[in-house]
C-alpha positions as CSV (number, residue, x, y, z in Angstrom):
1,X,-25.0,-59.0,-8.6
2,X,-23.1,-57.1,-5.9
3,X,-21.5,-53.9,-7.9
4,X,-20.1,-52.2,-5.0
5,X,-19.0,-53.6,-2.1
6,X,-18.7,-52.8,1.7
7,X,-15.2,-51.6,2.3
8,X,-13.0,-54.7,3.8
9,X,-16.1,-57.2,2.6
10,X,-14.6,-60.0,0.1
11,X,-17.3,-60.8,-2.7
12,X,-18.9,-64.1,-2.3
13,X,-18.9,-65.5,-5.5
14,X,-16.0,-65.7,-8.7
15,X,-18.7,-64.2,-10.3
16,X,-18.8,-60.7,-8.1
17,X,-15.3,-61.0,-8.3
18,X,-15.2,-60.7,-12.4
19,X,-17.7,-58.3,-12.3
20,X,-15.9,-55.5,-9.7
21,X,-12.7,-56.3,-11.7
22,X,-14.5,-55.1,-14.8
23,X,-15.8,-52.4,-13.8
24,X,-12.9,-51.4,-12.1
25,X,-11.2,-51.8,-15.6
26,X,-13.9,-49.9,-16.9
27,X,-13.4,-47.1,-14.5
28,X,-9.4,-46.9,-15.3
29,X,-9.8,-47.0,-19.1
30,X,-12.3,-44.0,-18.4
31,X,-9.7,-42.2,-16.0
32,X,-7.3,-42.6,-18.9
33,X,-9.4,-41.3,-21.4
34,X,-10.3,-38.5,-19.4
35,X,-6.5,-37.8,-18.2
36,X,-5.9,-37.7,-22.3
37,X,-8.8,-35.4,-22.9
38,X,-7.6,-33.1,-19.7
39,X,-3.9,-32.6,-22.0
40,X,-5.7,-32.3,-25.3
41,X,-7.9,-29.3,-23.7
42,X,-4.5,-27.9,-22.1
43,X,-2.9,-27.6,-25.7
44,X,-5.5,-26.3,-27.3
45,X,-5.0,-22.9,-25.1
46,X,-6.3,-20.7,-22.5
47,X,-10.1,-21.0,-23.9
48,X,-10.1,-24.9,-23.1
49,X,-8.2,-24.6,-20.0
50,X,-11.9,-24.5,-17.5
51,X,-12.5,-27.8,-19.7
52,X,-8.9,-29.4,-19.1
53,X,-10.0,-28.8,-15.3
54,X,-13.5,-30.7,-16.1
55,X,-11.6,-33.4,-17.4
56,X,-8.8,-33.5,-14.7
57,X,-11.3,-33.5,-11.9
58,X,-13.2,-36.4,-13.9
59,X,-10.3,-38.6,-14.1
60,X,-9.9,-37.8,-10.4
61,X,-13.4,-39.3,-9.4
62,X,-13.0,-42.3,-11.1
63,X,-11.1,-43.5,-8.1
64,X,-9.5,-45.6,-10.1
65,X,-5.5,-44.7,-10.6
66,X,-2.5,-45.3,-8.7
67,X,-1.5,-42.9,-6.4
68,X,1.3,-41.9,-8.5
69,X,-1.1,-41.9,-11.5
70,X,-3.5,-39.8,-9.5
71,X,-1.0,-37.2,-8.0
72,X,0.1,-36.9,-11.6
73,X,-3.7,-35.6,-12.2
74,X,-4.0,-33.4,-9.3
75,X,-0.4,-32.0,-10.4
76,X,-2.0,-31.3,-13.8
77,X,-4.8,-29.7,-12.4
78,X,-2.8,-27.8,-10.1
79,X,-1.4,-26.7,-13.6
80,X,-4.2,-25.3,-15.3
81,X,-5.5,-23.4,-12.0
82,X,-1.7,-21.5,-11.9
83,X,-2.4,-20.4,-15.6
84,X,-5.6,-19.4,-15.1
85,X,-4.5,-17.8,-12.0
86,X,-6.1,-19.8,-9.3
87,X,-3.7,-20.0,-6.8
88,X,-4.8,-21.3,-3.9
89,X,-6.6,-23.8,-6.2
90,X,-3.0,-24.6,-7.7
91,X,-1.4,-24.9,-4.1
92,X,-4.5,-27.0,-2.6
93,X,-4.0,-29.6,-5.8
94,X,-0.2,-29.3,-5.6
95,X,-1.1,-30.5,-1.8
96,X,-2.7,-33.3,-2.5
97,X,-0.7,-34.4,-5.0
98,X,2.3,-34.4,-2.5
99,X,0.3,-36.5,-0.2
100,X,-0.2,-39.5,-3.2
101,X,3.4,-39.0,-4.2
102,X,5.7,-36.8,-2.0
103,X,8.1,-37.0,-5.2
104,X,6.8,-35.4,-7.7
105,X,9.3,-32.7,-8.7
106,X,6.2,-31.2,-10.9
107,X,3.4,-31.1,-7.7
108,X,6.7,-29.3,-5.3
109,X,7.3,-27.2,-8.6
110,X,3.8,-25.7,-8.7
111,X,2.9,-25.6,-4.9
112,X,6.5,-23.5,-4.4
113,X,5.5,-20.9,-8.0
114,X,1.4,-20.6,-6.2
115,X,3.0,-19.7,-2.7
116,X,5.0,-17.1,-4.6
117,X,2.9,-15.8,-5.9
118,X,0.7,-15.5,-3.3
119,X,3.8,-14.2,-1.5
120,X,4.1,-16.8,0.9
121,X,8.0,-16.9,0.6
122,X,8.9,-18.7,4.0
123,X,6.7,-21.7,2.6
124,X,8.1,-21.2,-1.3
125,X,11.0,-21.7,0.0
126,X,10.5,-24.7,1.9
127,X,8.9,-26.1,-1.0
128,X,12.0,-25.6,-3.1
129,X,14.0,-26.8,-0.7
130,X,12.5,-30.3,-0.7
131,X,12.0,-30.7,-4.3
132,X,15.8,-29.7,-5.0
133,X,16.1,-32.7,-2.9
134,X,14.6,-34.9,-5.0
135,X,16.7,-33.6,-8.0
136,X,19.4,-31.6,-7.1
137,X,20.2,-30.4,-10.6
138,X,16.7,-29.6,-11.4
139,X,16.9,-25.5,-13.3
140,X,13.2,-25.0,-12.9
141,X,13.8,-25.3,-9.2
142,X,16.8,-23.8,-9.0
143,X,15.5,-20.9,-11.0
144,X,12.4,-20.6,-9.0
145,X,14.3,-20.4,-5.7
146,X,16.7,-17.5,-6.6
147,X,13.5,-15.4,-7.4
148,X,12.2,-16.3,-3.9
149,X,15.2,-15.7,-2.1
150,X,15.4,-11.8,-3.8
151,X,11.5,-11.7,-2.9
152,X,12.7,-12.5,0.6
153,X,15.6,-10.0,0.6
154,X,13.2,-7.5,-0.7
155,X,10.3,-8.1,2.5
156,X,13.2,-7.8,4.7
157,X,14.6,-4.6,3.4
158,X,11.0,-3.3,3.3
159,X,10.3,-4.4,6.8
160,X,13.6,-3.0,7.7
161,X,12.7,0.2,6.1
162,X,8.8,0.8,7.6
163,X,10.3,-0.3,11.3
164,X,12.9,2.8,11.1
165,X,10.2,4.9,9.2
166,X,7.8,4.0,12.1
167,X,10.3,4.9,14.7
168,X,11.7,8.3,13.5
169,X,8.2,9.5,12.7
170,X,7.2,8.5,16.1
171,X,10.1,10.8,17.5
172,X,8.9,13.6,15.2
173,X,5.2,13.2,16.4
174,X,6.4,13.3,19.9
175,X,8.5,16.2,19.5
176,X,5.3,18.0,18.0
177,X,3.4,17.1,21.4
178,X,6.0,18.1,23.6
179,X,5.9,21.0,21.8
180,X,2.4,22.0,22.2
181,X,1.9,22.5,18.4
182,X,-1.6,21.4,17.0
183,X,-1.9,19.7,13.5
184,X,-5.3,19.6,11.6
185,X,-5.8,18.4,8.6
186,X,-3.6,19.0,5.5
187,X,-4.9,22.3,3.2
188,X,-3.8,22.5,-0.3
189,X,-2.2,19.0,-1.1
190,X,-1.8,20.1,-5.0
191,X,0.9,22.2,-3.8
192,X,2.3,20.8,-0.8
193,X,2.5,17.3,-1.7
194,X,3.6,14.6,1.0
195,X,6.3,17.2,2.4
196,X,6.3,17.5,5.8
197,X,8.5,18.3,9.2
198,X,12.0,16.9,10.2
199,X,13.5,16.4,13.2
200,X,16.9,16.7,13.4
201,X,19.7,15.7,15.4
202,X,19.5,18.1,17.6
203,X,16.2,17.8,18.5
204,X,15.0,20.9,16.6
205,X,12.3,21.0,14.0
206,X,12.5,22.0,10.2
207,X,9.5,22.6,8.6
208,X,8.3,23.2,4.6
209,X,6.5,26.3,5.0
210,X,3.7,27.3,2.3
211,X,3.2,30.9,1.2
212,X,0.4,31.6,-0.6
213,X,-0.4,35.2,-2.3
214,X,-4.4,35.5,-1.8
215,X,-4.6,38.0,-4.1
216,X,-3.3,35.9,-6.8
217,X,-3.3,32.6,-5.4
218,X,-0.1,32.3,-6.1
219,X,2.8,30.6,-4.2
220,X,6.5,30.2,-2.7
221,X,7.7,27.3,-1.2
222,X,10.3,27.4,1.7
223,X,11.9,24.0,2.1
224,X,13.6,24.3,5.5
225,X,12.3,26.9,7.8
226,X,14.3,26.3,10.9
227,X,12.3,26.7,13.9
228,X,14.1,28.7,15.4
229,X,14.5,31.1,12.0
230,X,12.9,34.8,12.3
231,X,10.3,35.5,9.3
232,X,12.3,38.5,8.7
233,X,15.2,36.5,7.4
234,X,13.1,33.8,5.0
235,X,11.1,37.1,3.9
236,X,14.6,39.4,3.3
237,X,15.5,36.2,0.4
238,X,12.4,35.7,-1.3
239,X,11.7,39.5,-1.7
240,X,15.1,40.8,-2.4
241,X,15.4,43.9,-4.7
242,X,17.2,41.2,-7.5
243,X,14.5,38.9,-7.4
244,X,10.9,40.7,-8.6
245,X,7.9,38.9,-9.1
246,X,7.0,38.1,-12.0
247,X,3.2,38.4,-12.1
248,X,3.8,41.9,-9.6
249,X,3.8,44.1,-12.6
250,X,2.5,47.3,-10.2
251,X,5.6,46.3,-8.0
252,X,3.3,46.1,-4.9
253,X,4.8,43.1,-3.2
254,X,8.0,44.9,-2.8
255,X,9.5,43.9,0.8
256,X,8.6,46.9,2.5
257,X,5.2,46.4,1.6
258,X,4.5,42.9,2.7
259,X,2.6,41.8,5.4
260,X,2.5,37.8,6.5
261,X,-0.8,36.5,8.3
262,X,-2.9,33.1,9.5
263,X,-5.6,32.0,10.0
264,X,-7.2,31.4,13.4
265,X,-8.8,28.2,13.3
266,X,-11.3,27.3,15.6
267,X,-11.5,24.4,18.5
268,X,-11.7,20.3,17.6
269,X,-9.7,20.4,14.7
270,X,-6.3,18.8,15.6
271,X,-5.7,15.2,14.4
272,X,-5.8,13.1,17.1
273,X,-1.8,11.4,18.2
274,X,-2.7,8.0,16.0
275,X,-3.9,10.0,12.9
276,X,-0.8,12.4,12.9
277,X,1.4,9.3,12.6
278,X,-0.8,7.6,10.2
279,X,-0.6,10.9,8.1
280,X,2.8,11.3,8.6
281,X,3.8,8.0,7.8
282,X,2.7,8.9,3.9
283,X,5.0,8.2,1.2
284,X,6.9,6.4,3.6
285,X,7.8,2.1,3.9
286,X,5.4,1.9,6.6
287,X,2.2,4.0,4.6
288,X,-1.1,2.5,5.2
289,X,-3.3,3.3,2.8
290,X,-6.1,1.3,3.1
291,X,-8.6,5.2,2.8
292,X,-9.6,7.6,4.7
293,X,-11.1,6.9,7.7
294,X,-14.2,8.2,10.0
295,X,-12.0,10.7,12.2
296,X,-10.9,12.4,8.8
297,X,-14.2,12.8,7.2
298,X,-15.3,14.0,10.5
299,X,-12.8,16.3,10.8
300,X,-13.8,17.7,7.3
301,X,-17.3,18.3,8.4
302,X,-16.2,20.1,11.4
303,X,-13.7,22.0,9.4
304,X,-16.7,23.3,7.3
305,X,-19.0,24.3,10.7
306,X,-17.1,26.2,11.9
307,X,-15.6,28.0,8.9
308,X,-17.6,31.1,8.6
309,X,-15.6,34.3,7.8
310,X,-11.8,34.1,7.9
311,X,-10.3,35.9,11.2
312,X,-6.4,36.5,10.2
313,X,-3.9,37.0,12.3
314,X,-0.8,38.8,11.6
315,X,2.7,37.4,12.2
316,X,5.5,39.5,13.7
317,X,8.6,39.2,11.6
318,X,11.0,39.3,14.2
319,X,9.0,36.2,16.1
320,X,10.9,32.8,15.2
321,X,8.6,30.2,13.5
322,X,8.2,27.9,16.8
323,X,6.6,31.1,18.5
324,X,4.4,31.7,15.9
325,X,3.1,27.8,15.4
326,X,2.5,27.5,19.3
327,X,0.3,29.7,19.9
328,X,-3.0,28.6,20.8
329,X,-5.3,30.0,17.9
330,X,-2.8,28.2,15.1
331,X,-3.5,24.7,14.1
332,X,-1.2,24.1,11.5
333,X,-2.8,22.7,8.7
334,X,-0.7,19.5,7.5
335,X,2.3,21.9,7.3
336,X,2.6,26.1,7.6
337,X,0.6,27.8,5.9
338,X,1.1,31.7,5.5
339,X,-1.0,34.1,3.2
340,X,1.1,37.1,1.8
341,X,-0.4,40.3,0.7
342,X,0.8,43.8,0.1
343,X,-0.3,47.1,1.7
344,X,0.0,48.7,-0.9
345,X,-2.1,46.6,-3.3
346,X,-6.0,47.3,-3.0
347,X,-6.9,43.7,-2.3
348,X,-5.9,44.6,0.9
349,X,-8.5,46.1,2.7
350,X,-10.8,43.2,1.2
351,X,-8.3,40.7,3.2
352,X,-8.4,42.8,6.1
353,X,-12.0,42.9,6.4
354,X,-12.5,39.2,5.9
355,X,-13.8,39.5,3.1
356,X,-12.0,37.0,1.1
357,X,-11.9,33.4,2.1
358,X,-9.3,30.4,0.7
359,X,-11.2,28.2,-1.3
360,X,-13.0,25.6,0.4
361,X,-11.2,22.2,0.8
């Protein structure tokens, strides 16, 4: 008795014939009961729902359904995968369910929510599209489509966003080069944050300058420090006669007293052209933040080589800020950093002999 047959052979016999028509009857009576099994599983909540795909994909095999009957299994399928959060599963059944039955307003439902959500709008969209073909008034669909279309404004206004981000900070990283100024890598991020330099109109620099007080290690922030600002006029605010310090109960950080220094950094420290944008594209639309990479780490080890005992430098007041930050022995670490102490405090002949060191990054 022939049970399967060569495709496009005819059986021989009236008897072959009854036979592949009952098992085919068979087959769809199993398809069916499996189908049934697949919903009962799907009720019964998330627990059941890897069974409910068992039974789905044993209906499936059967080979035995319509197409429409079959691209209502692979829709159901395509069902239980979104739930459980399978979505390419969800989209690749939705798929073939479309191929059985290019109708089916549930298949185009589900292969337009898995691209969603697997923010693939352009095609969401076109799957939308076509299904509120089928059924113009269809809410689902309609719903689903105003989602994606905000989704799409959003991209766009983000894309928008990162391409200006991308080209002012390019601007500001050439206007660092032509500059001469060297960047290293960023020192006391707890405090400084993501701040960083602006470029403005004019084609001058403002930069957030850090002050830190070693002997204390405390700090002042100044927000906009003009390039072409003198220290004496930043330092004549912060240490006016009105405004004391609060932990300066010897009154030692009076403004006569104050000195501002840097420290000389040594050779191979400065952020290559590609890592200053990268770093200075932080907090921005276009951030990439996918870790750090080799150059940084290897920056940090050659950071701590060469550290050794601090060499300051001390800044002339009456020198603007773009003097100070160009010459050759200052690589600017993120942003300014300046250390403020007091000749008259006793800390400061331990600063002066290098004695004291920031702590290590």
């Amino acid at each position: 008795m022939a049970l399967w047959m060569e495709k496009g052979s005819e059986p021989l016999t009236e008897t072959e014939k009854a036979d592949l028509e009952a098992i085919a009857a068979l087959k769809e009576s199993a398809a069916f009961e499996f189908k049934e099994k697949g919903n009962q599983y799907v009720k019964m909540g998330k627990k059941h729902y890897s069974d409910a795909i068992d039974y789905y994909t044993r209906a499936i095999d059967q080979k035995a359904l319509s197409d429409s009957e079959t691209s209502i299994l692979f829709a159901n399928r395509a069902h239980v995968n979104l739930l459980l959060g399978n979505l390419r599963r969800a989209l690749t059944d939705s798929n073939e369910a479309l191929k059985l039955c290019p109708s089916n307003i549930k298949a185009i439902y589900r292969a337009a929510k898995a691209s969603l959500s697997l923010n693939m709008l352009a095609e969401a969209r076109e799957y939308c599209l076509k299904g509120l073909q089928f059924d113009p008034n269809n809410e689902d669909l309609k719903k689903l489509d105003r989602q994606i279309g905000l989704k799409i404004s959003e991209k766009e206004k983000h894309e928008a966003e990162a391409s200006k981000a991308v080209a002012e900070t390019k601007k500001l990283v050439s206007a660092i080069e032509n500059r001469g100024l060297k960047i290293g890598k960023a020192m006391y991020l707890e405090l400084t944050g993501l701040r960083k330099p602006v470029l403005d109109k004019s084609n001058i620099l403002h930069w957030p300058v850090l002050l830190l007080y070693a002997e204390v290690m405390s700090s002042d922030f100044i927000e906009d420090f003009c390039e072409t600002d003198m220290f004496s006029v930043h330092l004549d605010m912060i240490f006016s006669e009105d405004q004391p310090l609060s932990w300066d109960v010897e009154n030692n950080y009076k403004r006569e007293f104050i000195e501002l220094y840097y420290e000389q950094t040594g050779s191979g420290l400065c952020l290559s052209k590609e890592k200053l944008l990268h770093c200075l594209l932080e907090g921005t639309a276009a951030a990439h933040r996918e870790g750090v990479g080799d150059e940084e780490k290897d920056t940090v080890e050659d950071y701590k080589q060469h550290m050794g005992s601090p060499k300051w430098i001390k800044v002339n007041e009456r020198r603007t800020l773009h003097d100070v930050l160009k010459e050759p022995n200052f690589i600017i670490p993120g942003i300014p950093v300046f250390y403020v102490v007091s000749k008259r405090s006793s800390f400061y002949g331990k600063f002066k002999a290098g004695k004291w060191a920031p702590p290590s990054i």
